[in-house]
N, C-alpha and C positions, 0 to 999 in steps of 0.2 A: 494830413488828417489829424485833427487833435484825437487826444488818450479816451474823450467821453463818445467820440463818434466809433472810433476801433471797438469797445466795448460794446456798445449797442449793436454792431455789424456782429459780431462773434455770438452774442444773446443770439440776435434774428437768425443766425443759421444754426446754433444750436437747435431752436426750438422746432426751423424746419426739419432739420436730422430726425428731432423725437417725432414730428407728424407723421414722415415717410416709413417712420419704426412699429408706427401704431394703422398707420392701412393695411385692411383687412386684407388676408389675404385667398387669392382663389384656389379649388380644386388643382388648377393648373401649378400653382407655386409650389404645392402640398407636394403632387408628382416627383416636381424637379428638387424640391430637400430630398423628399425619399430618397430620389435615386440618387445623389453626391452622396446622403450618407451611407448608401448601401455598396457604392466604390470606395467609399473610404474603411468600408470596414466595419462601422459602427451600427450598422443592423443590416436583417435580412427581411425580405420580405416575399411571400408566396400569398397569389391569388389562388383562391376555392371555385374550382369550376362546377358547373352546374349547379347550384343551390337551389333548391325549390323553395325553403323556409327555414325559418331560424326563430326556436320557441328558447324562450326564457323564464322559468317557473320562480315563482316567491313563493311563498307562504300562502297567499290568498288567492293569487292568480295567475294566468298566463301572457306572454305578450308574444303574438306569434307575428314574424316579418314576413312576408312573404317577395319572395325575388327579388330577394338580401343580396348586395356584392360586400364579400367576404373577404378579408385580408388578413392573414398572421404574420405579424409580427415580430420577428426573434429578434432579440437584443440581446446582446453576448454578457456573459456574466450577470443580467439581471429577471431573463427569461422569456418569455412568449405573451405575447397583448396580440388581442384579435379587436378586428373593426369591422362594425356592422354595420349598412348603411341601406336603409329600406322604410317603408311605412309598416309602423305596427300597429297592431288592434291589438286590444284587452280582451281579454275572455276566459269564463267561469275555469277555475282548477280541475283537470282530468276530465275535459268532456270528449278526450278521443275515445273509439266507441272501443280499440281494445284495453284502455284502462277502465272502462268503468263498468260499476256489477254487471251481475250476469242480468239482472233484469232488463235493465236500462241496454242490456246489445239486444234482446230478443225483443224490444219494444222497437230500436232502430232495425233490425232482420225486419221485422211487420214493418215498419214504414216502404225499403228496399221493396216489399211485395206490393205494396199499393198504389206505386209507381206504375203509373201505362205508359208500355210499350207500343206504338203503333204498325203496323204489319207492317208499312213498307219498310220500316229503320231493320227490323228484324229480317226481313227477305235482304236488305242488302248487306246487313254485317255476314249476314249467311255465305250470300257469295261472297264478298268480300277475305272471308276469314275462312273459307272453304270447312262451313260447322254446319249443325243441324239447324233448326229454327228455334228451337226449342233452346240450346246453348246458344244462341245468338240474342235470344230473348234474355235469358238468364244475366248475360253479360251488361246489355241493354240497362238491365236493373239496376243491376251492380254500380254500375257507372253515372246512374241518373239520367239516362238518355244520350250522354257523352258518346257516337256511334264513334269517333276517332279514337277514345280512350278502349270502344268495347273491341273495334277488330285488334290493336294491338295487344289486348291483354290476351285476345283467342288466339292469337299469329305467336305468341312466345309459350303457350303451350305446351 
């Protein structure tokens, strides 16, 4: 093989090297760095069990994730990176109802009341959650008609 063919053969695989270097890679690849670099020493990583949500406040807004999978990060002598991976929404700064004035809760408490409860949801949290009708109803509110959310919040009572 003449010196101009070896050249162009060495080019053509370098440039396939740089292809194979620049495919994307998947969740699945991600995994397996992690974990060689987490035997070799060079970070640690722990999953966050159960997450319900993960709010992140600026200046002007919120961006709440909901049923985020969470992972921290430790890397040794450079410190702790968390990774969050979920769909976010935007939404107005401090509209949970225990941050915001007192008006704005007694205006959500009146919403909470004008919620209908229908007899049967409230006869069965009743039994269910061995309460009055009255504390079953109550709960019922609480929860926005949520009858799963109400007997467990009466059952840990």
């Amino acid at each position: 093989m003449n010196e101009e063919k070896l050249r162009a053969l060495a080019k053509w695989h370098k440039i396939k090297k740089m292809q194979a270097q620049k495919k994307k890679s998947s969740p699945g690849d991600m995994k397996k760095m992690m974990k060689k670099m987490k035997k070799q020493g060079q970070m640690d990583f722990d999953e966050v069990e159960n997450v319900e949500e993960v709010i992140i406040r600026t200046a002007e807004k919120e961006i709440v994730i909901s049923e985020a999978q969470v992972t921290k990060l430790i890397i040794p002598g450079q410190g702790e990176m968390w990774q969050i991976v979920g769909e976010g929404k935007d939404r107005a700064r401090g509209t949970l109802i225990s941050e915001a004035p007192e008006e704005e809760q007694v205006e959500a408490a009146e919403m909470e009341d004008d919620f209908e409860v229908s007899p049967g949801d409230a006869q069965l949290v009743s039994m269910q959650a061995g309460v009055s009708i009255d504390d079953a109803t109550a709960a019922l509110k609480q929860t926005k008609g949520d009858l799963a959310k109400a007997i467990l919040m009466l059952k840990e009572l």
